[in-house]
C-alpha positions as CSV (number, residue, x, y, z in Angstrom):
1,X,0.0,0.0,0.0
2,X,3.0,2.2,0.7
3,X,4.8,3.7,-1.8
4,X,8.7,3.4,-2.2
5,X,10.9,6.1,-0.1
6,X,12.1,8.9,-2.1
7,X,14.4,11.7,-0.7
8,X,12.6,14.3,-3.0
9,X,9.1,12.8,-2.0
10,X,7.5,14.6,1.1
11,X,5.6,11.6,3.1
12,X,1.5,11.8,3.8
13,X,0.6,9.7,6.6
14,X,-3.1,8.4,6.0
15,X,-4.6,8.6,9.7
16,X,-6.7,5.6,10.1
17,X,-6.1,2.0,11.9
18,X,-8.8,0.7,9.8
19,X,-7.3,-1.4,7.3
20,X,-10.2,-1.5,4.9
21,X,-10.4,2.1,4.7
22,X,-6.6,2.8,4.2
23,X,-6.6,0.5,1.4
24,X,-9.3,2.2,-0.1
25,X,-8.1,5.7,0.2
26,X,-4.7,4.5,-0.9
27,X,-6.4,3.6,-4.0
28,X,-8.6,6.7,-4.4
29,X,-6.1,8.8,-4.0
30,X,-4.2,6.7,-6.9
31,X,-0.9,9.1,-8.5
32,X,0.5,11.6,-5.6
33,X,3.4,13.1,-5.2
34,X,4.1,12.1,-2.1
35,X,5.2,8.9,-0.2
36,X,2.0,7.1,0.8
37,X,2.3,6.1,5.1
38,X,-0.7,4.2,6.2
39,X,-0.9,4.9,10.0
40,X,-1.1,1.6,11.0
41,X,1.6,0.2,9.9
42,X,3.9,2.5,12.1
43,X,4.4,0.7,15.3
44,X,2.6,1.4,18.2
45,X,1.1,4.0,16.8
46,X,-2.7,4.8,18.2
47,X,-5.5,7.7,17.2
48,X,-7.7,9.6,19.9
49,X,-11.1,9.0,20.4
50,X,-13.2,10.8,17.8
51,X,-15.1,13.1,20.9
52,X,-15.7,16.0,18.0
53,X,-19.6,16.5,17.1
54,X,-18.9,17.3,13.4
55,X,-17.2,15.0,10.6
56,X,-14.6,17.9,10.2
57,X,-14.0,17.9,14.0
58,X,-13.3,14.7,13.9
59,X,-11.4,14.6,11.0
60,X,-9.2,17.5,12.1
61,X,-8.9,15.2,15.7
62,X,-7.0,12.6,14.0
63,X,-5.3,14.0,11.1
64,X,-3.5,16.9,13.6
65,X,-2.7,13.9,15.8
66,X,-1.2,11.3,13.1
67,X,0.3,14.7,11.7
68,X,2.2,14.5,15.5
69,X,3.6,10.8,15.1
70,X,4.5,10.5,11.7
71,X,4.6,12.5,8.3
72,X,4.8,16.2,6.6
73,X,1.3,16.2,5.8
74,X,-1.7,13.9,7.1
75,X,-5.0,12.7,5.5
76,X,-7.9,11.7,7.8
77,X,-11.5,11.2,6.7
78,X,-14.4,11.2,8.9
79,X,-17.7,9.6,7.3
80,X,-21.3,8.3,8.4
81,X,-24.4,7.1,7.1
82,X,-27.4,9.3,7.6
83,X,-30.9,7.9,7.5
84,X,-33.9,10.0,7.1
85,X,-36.2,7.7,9.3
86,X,-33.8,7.6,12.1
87,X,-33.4,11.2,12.3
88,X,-29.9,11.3,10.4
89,X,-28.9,8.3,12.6
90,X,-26.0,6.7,13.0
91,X,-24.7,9.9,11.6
92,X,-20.8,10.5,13.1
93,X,-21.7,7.6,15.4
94,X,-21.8,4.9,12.6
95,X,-18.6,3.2,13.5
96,X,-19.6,2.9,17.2
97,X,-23.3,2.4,16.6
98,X,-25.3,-0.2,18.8
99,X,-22.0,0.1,21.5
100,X,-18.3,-1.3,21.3
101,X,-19.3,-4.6,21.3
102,X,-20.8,-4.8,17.8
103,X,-19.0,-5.4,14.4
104,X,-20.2,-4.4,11.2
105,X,-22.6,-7.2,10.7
106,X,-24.2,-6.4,14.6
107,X,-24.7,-2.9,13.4
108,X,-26.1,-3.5,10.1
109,X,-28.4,-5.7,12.2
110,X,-29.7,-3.3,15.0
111,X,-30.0,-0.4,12.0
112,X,-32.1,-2.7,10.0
113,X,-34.3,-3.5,13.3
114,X,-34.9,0.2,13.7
115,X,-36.0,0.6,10.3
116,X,-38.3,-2.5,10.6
117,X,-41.9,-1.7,9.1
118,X,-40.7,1.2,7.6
119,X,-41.6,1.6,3.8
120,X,-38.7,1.6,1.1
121,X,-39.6,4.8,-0.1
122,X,-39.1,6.1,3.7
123,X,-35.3,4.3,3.7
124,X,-33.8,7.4,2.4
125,X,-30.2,7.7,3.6
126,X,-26.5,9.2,2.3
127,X,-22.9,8.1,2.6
128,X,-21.2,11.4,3.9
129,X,-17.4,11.9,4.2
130,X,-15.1,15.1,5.1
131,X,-11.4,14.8,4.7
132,X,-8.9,17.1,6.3
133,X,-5.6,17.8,5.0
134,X,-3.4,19.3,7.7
135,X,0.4,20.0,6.4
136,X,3.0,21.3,9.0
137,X,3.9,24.1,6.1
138,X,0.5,25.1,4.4
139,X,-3.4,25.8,5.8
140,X,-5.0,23.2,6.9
141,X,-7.8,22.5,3.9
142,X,-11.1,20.6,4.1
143,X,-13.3,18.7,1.4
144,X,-16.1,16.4,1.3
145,X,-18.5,14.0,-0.5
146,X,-22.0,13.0,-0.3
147,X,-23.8,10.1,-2.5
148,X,-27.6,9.6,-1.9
149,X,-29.4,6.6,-1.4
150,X,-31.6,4.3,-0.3
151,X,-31.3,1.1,2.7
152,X,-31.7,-2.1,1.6
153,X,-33.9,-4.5,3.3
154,X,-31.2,-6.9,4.0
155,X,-27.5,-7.7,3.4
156,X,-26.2,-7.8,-0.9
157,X,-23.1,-8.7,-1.5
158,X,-19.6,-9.3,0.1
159,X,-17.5,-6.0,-0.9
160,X,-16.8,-3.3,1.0
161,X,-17.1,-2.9,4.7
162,X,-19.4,-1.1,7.3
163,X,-22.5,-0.8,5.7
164,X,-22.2,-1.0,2.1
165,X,-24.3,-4.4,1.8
166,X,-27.2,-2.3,2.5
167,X,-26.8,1.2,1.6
168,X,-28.5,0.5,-1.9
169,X,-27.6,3.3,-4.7
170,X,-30.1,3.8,-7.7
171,X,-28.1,4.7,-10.3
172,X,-25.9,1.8,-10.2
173,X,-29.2,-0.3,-9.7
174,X,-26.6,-2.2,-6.4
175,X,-26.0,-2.0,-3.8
176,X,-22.1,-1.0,-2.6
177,X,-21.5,-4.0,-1.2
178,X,-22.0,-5.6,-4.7
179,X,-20.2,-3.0,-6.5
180,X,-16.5,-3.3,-7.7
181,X,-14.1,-1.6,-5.9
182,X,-13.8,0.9,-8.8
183,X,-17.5,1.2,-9.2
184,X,-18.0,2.3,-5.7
185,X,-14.9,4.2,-6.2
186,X,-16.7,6.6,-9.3
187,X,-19.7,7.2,-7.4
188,X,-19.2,7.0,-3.1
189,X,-18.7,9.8,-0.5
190,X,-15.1,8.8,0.0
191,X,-14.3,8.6,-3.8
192,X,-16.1,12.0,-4.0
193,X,-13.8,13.4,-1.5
194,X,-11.0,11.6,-2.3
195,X,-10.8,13.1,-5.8
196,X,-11.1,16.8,-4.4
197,X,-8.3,15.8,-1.5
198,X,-6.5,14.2,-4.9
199,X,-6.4,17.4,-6.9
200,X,-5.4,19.5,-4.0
201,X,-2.6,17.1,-3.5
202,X,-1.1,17.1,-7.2
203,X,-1.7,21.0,-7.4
């Protein structure tokens, strides 16, 4: 996932211990100038608790803080799922929704439980993501993505991670769990965001 050191090469530490996610914004990213870190393969490294009640505070949390242990220049994302019927719920709590003692498929379960008897065309819902940039010589910049969609009754398909198996996107007629990783990549919150952190990067 890393690229090869270069002297002339600044290094941009991508501030996430979720492997899943660093792979894929490692891949959105694609071409940068810039040696590629993924946070969690520096030893012992850690991330603080995302306490923040925004997607940019929290994104800020843990990009200043990787920016501390590692790196010229660090890339953290902060994203959620936002359904209508829940009130915006899980919103910046989706990755602790239900508790800490639930994993991805636990979550998808109690979300789908909540949104039992509710009509599809009430399962309205969007992927949002913010990604801060924060550079020890250059102003801290912010971007974001949001795709709109629609939760599935149950679980399609094996890609992804969190809740892509039911966050079910019209246009593609699939969910993002059954999408290719490019496929998601053209049309998702990250891959929205990603491009706009992409071109600030190469500019």
């Amino acid at each position: 996932m890393a690229s090869a050191p270069s002297p002339s090469r600044r290094r941009l530490v991508l501030a996430t211990l979720n492997r899943d996610k660093a792979r894929e914004l490692a891949a959105l990213l694609g071409d940068i100038p810039y040696v590629v870190v993924p946070l969690l393969d520096v030893p012992g490294a850690t991330l603080p608790d995302e306490t923040a009640d925004t997607y940019e505070g929290n994104a800020l949390l843990k990009a200043q803080a990787a920016l501390g242990l590692h790196g010229d220049l660090a890339l953290a994302d902060d994203s959620g799922l936002e359904v209508d019927a829940l009130g915006g719920e899980p919103g910046i709590r989706s990755a602790r929704f239900g508790g800490p003692g639930l994993d991805d498929a636990g979550r998808i379960a109690l979300l789908l439980e909540r949104l039992r008897g509710v009509p599809p065309e009430r399962r309205t819902a969007r992927f949002r993501c913010v990604i801060a940039l924060v550079d020890r010589t250059a102003p801290t910049r912010i971007v974001d993505g949001v795709v709109e969609g629609l939760i599935a009754p149950a679980p399609c398909g094996t890609g992804g991670f969190g809740y892509d198996p039911v966050f079910f996107h019209p246009p593609s007629g699939r969910t993002f769990g059954e999408l290719e990783d490019d496929e998601k990549g053209a049309v998702s919150h990250r891959g929205l965001a990603a491009r706009a952190a992409r071109s600030l990067l190469r500019g």
